[in-house]
C-alpha positions as CSV (number, residue, x, y, z in Angstrom):
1,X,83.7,134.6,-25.8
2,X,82.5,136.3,-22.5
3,X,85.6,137.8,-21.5
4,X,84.6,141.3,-22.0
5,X,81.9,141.1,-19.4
6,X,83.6,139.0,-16.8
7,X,86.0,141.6,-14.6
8,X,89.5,141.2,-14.1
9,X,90.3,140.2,-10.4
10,X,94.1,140.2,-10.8
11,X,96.0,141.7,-8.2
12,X,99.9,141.6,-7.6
13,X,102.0,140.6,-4.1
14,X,104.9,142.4,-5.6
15,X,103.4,146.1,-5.6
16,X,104.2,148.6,-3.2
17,X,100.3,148.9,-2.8
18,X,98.7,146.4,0.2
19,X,96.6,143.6,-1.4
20,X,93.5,144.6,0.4
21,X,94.1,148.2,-1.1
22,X,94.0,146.5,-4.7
23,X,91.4,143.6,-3.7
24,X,89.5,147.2,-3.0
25,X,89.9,148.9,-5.9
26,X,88.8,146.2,-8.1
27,X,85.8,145.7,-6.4
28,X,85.2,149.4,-6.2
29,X,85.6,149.9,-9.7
30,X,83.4,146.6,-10.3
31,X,80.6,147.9,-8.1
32,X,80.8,151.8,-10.0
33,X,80.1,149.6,-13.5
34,X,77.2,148.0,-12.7
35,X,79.1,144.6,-12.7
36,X,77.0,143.4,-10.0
37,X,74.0,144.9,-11.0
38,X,71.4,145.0,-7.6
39,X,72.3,141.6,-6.5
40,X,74.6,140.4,-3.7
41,X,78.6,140.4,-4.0
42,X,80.5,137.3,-4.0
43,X,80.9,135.7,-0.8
44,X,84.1,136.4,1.2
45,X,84.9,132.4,0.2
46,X,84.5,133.5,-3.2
47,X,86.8,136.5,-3.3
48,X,89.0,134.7,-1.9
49,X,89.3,131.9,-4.4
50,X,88.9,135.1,-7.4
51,X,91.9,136.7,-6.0
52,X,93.9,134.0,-4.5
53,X,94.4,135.6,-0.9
54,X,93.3,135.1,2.4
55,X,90.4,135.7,3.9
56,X,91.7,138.6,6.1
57,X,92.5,140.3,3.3
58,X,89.4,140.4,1.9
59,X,87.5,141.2,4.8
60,X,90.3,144.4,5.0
61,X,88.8,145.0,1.7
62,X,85.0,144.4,2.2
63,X,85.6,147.0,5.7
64,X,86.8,149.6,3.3
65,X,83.8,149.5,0.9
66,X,81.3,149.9,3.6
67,X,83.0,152.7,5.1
68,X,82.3,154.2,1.9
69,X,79.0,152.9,1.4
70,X,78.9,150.8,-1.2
71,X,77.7,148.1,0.2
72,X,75.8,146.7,2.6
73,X,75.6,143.8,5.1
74,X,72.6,142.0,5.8
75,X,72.6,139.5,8.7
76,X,71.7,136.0,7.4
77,X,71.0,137.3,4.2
78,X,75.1,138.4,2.6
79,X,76.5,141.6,1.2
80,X,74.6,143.4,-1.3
81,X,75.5,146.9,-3.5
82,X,74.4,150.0,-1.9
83,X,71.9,151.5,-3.2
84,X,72.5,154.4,-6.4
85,X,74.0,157.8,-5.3
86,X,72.1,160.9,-6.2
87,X,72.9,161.5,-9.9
88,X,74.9,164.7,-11.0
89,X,73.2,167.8,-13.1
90,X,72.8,167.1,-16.5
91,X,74.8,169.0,-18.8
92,X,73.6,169.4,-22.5
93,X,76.0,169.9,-25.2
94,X,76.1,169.7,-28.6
95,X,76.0,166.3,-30.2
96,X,78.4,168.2,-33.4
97,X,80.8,168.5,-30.9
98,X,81.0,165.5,-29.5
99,X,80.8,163.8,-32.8
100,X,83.8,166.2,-33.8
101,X,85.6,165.2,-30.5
102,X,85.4,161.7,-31.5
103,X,86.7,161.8,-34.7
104,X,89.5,164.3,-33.4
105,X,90.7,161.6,-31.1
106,X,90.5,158.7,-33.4
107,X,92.7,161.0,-36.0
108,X,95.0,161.8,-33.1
109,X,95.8,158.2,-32.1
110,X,96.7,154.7,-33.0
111,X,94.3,152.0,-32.2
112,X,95.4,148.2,-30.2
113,X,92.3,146.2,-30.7
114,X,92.8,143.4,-27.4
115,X,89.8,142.1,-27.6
116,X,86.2,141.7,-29.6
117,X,83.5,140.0,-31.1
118,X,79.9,138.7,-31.0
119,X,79.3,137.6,-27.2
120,X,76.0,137.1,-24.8
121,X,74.8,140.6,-22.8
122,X,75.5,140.8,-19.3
123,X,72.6,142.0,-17.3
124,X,74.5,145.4,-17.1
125,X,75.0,146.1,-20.8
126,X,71.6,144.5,-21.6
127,X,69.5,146.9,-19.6
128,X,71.9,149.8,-21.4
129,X,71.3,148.3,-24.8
130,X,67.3,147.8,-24.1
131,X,68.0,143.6,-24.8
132,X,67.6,140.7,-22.8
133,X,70.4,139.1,-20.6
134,X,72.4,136.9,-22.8
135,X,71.3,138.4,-26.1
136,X,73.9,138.2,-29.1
137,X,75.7,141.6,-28.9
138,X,79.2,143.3,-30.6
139,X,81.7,144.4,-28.4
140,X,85.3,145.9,-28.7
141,X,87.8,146.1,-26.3
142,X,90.9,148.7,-27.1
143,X,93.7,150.7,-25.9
144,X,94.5,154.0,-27.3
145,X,97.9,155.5,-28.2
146,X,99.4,158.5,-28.9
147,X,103.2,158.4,-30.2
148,X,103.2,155.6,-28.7
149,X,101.7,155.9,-25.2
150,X,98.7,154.5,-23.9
151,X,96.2,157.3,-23.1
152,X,92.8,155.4,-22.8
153,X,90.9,151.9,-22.7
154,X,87.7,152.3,-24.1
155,X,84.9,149.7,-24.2
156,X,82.1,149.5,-26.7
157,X,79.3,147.8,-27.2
158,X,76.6,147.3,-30.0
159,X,73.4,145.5,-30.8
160,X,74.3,142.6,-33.3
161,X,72.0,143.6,-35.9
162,X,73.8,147.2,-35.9
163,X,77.0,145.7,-35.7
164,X,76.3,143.5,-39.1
165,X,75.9,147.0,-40.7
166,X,79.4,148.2,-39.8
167,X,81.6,146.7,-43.0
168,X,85.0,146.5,-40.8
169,X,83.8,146.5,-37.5
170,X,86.7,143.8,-36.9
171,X,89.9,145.8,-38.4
172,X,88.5,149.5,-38.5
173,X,91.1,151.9,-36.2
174,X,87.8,154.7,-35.8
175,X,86.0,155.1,-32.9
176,X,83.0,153.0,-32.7
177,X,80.7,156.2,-32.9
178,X,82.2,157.6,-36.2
179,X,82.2,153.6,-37.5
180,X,78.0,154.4,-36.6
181,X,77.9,157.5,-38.3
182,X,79.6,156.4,-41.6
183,X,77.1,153.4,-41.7
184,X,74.2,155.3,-42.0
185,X,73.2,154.8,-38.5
186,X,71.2,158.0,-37.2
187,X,72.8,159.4,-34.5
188,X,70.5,161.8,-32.3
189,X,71.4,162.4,-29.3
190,X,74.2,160.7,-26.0
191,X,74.0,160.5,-22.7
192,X,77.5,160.8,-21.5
193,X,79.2,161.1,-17.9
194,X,82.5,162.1,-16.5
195,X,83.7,161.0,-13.6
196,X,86.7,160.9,-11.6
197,X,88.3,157.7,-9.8
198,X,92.1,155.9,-9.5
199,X,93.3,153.2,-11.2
200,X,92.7,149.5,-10.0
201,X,96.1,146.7,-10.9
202,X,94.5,145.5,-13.8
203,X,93.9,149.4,-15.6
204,X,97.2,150.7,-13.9
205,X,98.8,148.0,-16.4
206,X,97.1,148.5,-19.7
207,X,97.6,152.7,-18.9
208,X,101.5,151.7,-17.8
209,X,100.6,154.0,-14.9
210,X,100.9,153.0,-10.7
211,X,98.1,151.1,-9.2
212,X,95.9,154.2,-7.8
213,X,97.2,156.9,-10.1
214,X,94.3,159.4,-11.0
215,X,92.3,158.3,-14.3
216,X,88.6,159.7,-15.8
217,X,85.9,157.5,-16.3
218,X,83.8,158.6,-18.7
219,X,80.1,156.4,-19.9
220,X,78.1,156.7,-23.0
221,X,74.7,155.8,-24.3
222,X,74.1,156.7,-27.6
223,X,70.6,156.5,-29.1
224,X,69.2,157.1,-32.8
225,X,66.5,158.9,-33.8
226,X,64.0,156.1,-32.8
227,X,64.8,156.8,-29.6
228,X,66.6,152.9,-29.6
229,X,70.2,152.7,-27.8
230,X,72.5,151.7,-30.5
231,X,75.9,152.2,-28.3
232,X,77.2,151.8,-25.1
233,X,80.4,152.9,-24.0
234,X,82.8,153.1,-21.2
235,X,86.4,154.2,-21.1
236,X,89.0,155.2,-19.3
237,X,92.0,157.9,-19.7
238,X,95.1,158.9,-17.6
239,X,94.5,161.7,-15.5
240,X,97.6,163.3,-16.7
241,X,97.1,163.0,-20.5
242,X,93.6,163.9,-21.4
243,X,91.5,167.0,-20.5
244,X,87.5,167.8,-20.8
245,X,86.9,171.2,-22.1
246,X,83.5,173.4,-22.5
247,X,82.9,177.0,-23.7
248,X,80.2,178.2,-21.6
249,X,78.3,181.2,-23.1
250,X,75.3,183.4,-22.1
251,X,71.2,182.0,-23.3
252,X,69.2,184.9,-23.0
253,X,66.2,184.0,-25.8
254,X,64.6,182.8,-22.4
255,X,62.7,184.7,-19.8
256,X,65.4,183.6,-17.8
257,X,68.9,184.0,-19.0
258,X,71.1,180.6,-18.4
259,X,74.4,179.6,-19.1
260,X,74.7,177.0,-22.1
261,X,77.8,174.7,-23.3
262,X,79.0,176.2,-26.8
263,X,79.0,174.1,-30.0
């Protein structure tokens, strides 16, 4: 089963949004995920056949995402993914909290599992997980509700010999990283990122929001204490139903007093 690592190219005639607009966001978010890794993106031939429109359309699109610089044509050669952006500051919190977080939100909402099982790495989640391309991994593939509503789709991904350890990895409503912690799996520290971007056709439907409504992306790589990636995570919430909070508070056991997040 390799639909989890194959995007959705679905786009609708029937929106209020331009096809090139949605051919765009797709291949935005795409790009942003790593889906294409270094290598070149589809030929325009390609995308066409992918999305079912013309040619025109995607050329529309392809303008638009070298405007922004995310990619790049190369005469003779095809169009390949920009090179990474300059990363953000680092901000260190407290792995309690975050742990606490989880938990808070897995007690807080109802689970739809869409999608899951054992299935072969993509080059993506294979350099995240430290395995090679094609390897046997776990993933998951949810929507989260509250009273009803959907507020996230969230994304996880295991090694297989970590996922054998998790009892109900197929039925269990937790998050993945409290299904981790109450395996026995040491948890010691995540590398997690928030970012900010709209939603493409296919997200705008599982969220039940408008095609290029505001959503957070947020990425996760969780390690052990051997240092070995044990998680991988991506998800996405509606902009208007989840918020990221910090207490900031003052470090002065330095020479140089800083500011620090709060546990």
């Amino acid at each position: 089963m390799n639909r989890l690592v194959k995007p959705i190219v679905s786009v609708d005639e029937n929106l209020a949004v331009p096809l090139y607009h949605q051919v765009y966001l797709v291949l935005r978010e795409n790009i942003r995920n790593g889906g294409y890794g270094a290598g070149p993106v589809p030929t325009e031939v390609e995308l066409c056949a992918d999305f079912g429109v013309s040619r025109i359309t995607i050329k529309r699109a392809m303008h638009e995402l070298a405007k922004e610089g995310l990619i790049t044509r190369q005469r003779g050669r095809g169009t390949f993914v920009s090179g990474p952006s300059r990363p953000a500051p680092i901000q260190r919190d407290s792995l309690d909290e975050l742990l606490r977080n989880v938990m808070a939100i897995g007690a807080a909402t109802e689970m739809q599992r869409r999608d899951g099982g054992f299935i072969g790495a993509s080059p993506e989640i294979a350099a995240k997980l430290g395995c090679e391309i094609g390897a046997t991994i776990y993933a998951t593939d949810q929507i989260r509700r509250s009273d009803g509503v959907p507020i996230a789709v969230i994304r996880a991904y295991v090694p297989a010999d970590v996922a054998e350890r998790l009892p109900n990895r197929d039925t269990s409503a937790q998050p993945m990283l409290a299904q981790l912690q109450q395996a026995g799996v040491h948890v010691a520290r995540a590398d997690q990122a928030i970012t900010a971007t709209i939603a493409d056709p296919s997200m705008a439907t599982a969220l039940g929001i408008d095609v290029g409504s505001p959503i957070i992306r947020l990425t996760r790589l969780v390690f052990d204490d051997a240092n070995r990636p044990v998680e991988w995570l991506t998800a996405f919430y509606r902009g208007d139903r989840y918020e990221y909070r910090t207490t900031l508070t003052r470090d002065t056991t330095g020479s140089h007093a800083e500011w620090r997040a709060a546990s």
